[in-house]
C-alpha positions as CSV (number, residue, x, y, z in Angstrom):
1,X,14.1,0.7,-19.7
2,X,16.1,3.3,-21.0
3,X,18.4,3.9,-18.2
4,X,19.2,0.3,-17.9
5,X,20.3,0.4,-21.5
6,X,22.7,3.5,-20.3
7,X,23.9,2.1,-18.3
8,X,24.6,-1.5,-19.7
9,X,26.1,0.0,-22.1
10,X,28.6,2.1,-20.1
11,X,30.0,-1.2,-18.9
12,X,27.8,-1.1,-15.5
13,X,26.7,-5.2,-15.1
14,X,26.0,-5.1,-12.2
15,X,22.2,-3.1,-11.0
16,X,20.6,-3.3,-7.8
17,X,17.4,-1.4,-8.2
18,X,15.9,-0.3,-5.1
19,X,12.0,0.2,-5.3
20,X,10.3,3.8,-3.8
21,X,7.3,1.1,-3.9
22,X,4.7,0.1,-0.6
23,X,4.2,-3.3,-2.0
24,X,5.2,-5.5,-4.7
25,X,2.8,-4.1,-7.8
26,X,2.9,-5.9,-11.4
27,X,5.3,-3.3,-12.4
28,X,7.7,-4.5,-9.9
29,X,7.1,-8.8,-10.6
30,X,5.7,-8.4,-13.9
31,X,7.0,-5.6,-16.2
32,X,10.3,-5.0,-14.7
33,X,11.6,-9.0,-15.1
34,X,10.2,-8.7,-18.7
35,X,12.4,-6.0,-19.7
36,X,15.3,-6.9,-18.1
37,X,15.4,-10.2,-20.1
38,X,14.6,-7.9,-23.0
39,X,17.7,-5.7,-22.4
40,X,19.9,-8.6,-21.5
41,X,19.8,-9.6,-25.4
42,X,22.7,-7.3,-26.1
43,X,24.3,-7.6,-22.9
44,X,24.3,-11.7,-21.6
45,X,26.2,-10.9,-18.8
46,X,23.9,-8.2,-17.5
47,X,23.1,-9.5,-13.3
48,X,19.8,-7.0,-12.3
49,X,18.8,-7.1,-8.5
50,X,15.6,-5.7,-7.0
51,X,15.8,-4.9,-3.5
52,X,12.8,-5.4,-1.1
53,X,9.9,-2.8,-1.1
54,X,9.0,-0.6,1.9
55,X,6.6,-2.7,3.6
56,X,7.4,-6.5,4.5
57,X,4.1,-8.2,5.2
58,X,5.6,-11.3,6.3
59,X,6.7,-8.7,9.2
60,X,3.7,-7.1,10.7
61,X,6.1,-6.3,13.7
62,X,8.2,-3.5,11.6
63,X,5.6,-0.7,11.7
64,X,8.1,2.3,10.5
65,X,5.8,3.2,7.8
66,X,3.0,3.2,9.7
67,X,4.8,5.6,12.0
68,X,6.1,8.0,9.0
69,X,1.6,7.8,8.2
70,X,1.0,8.2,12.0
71,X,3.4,11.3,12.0
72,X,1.4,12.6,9.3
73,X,-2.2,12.1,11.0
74,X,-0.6,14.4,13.9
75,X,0.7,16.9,11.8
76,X,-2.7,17.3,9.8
77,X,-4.5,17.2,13.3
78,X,-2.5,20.1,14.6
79,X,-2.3,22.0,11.9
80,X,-6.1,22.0,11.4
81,X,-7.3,22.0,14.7
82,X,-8.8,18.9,14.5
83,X,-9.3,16.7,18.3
84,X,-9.9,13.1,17.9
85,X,-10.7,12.7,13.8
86,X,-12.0,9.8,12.0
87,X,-9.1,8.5,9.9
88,X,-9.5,7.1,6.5
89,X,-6.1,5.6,5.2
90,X,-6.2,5.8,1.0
91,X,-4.0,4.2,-1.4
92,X,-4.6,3.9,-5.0
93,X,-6.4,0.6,-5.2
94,X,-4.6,-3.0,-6.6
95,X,-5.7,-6.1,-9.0
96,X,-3.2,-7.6,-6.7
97,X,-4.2,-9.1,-3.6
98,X,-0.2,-9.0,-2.6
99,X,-0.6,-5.1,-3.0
100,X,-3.8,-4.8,-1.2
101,X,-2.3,-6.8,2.2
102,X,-0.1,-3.6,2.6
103,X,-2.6,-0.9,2.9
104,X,-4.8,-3.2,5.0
105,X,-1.9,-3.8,7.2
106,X,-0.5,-0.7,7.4
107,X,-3.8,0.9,8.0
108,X,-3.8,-1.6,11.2
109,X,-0.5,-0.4,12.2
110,X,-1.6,3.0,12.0
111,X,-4.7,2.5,13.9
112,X,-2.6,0.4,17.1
113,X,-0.2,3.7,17.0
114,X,-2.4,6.5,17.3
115,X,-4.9,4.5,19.9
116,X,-7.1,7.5,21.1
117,X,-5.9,10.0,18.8
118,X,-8.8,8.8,16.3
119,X,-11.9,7.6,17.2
120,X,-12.0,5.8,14.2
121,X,-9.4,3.7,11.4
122,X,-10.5,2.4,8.1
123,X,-8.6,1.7,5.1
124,X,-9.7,2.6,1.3
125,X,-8.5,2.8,-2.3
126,X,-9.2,5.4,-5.1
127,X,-9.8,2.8,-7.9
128,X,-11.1,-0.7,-8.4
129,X,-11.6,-3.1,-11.3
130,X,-15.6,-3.7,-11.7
131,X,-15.3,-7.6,-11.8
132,X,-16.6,-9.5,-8.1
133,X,-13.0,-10.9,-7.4
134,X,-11.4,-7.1,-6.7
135,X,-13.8,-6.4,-4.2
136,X,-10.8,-6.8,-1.6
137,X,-10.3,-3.1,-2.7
138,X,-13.3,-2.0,-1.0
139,X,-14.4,0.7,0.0
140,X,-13.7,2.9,-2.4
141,X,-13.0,6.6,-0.3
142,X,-16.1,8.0,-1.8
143,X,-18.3,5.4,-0.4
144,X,-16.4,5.6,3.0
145,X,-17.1,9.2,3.3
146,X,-20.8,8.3,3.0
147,X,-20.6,6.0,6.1
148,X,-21.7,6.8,9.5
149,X,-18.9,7.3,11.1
150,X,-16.9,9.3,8.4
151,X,-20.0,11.4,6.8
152,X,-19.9,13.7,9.9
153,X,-17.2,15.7,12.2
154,X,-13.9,15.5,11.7
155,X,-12.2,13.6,9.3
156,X,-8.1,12.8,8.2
157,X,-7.9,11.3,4.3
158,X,-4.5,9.6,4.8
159,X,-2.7,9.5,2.2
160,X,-0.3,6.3,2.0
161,X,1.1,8.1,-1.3
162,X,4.8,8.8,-1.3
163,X,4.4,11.8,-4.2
164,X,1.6,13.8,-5.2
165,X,0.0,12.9,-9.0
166,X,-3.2,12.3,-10.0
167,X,-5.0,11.7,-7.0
168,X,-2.5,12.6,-4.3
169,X,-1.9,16.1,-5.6
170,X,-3.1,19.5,-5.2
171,X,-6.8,19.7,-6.9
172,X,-6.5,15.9,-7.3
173,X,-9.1,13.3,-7.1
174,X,-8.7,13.1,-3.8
175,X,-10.1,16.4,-3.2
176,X,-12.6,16.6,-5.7
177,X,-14.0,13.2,-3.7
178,X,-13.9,15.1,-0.5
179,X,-15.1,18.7,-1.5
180,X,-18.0,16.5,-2.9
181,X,-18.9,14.8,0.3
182,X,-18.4,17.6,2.2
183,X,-20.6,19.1,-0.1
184,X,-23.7,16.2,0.4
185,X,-22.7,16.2,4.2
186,X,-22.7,19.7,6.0
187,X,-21.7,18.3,9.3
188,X,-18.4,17.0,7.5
189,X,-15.1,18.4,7.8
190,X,-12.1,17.1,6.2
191,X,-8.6,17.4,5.8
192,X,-5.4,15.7,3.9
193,X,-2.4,14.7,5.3
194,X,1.1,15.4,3.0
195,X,1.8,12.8,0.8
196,X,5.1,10.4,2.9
197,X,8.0,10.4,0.3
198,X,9.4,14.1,2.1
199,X,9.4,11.9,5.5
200,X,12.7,11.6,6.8
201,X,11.8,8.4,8.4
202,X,12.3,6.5,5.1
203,X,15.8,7.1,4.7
204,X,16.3,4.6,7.5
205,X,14.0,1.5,5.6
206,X,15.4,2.3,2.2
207,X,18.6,1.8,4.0
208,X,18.0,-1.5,5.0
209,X,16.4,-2.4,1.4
210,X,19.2,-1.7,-0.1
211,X,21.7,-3.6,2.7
212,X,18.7,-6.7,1.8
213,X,18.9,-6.2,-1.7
214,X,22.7,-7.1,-1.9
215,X,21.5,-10.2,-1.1
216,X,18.7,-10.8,-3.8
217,X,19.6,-13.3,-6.5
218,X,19.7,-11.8,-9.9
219,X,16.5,-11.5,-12.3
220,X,17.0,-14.9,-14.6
């Protein structure tokens, strides 16, 4: 990690790293560790924190993210015209099971919050590994758009995304999966909610990462 490097070798021994991440991905327990112990080979005294990420599963009862999503389902109603959508909640899709608890809690969250809003609440994921034991990421959002309750009327993609890229973004695969079910469902009308890393509402969690992540003990 090249800023790591920087800033090991400006003296700076100390790092707590605080994670713009939903859940705890590979890059977070995997990668990150790895290279740390990497860049400690010049540096021995290096001490590298990682704070928690935004969602704690072990806390189903903190539901601030699911708020920030909840926010955005209104917005995207509003702003569209929409009364009483279908809401499909979308992440990218895990290997990790770990990763995988968040969207499915967090789309639970959503769904207890917006009660009558929607008429409906599903999670989904863009991607998937083919093997039988990442079926946990199912449905994928193009098969969900083909179910009953989401191939007709009026439907939210949520996008638990906090920045637009490949799929999140303008002309993104999230679109192109949409305009294409739109496209085999007349009766279907979709729209997207804004990505959640603008949300003011994070400020507050990252807040309380960071006080947590003082905390942490140091990568070994």
């Amino acid at each position: 990690m090249p800023t790591l490097r920087e800033l090991a070798g400006r003296g700076l021994l100390d790092i707590l790293i605080l994670p713009l991440f939903f859940g705890p991905s590979g890059a977070l327990t995997d990668y990150l560790p790895e290279r740390v112990r990497h860049s400690r080979q010049p540096w021995p005294t290096l001490r590298v924190r990682v704070a928690p990420c935004l969602v704690d599963t072990t806390k189903p009862q903190d539901n601030r993210l699911a708020h920030i999503l909840a926010d955005r389902v209104r917005e995207c109603a509003a702003k569209n015209h929409f009364g009483r959508p279908a809401v499909a909640v979308v992440d990218h899709g895990s290997p990790l099971p770990t990763v995988n608890a968040v969207r499915e809690l967090v789309a639970h969250q959503t769904h207890k919050l917006l009660g009558d809003f929607a008429r409906v609440v599903a999670p989904c994921s863009m991607e998937r590994r083919p093997e039988p034991e990442y079926d946990f990421n199912e449905p994928l959002l193009e098969k969900l758009l083909d179910a009953p309750e989401f191939s007709t009327g009026e439907v939210i993609v949520a996008k638990l995304f906090l920045l637009p890229g490949r799929h999140a973004g303008p002309g993104g695969d999230i679109e192109q999966i949409s305009h294409a079910a739109q496209s085999r469902h007349p009766k279907l009308k979709i729209a997207h909610t804004e990505t959640l890393g603008s949300h003011p509402g994070l400020v507050e969690i990252l807040q309380e990462r960071l006080e947590q992540g003082l905390g942490v003990a140091p990568i070994k």
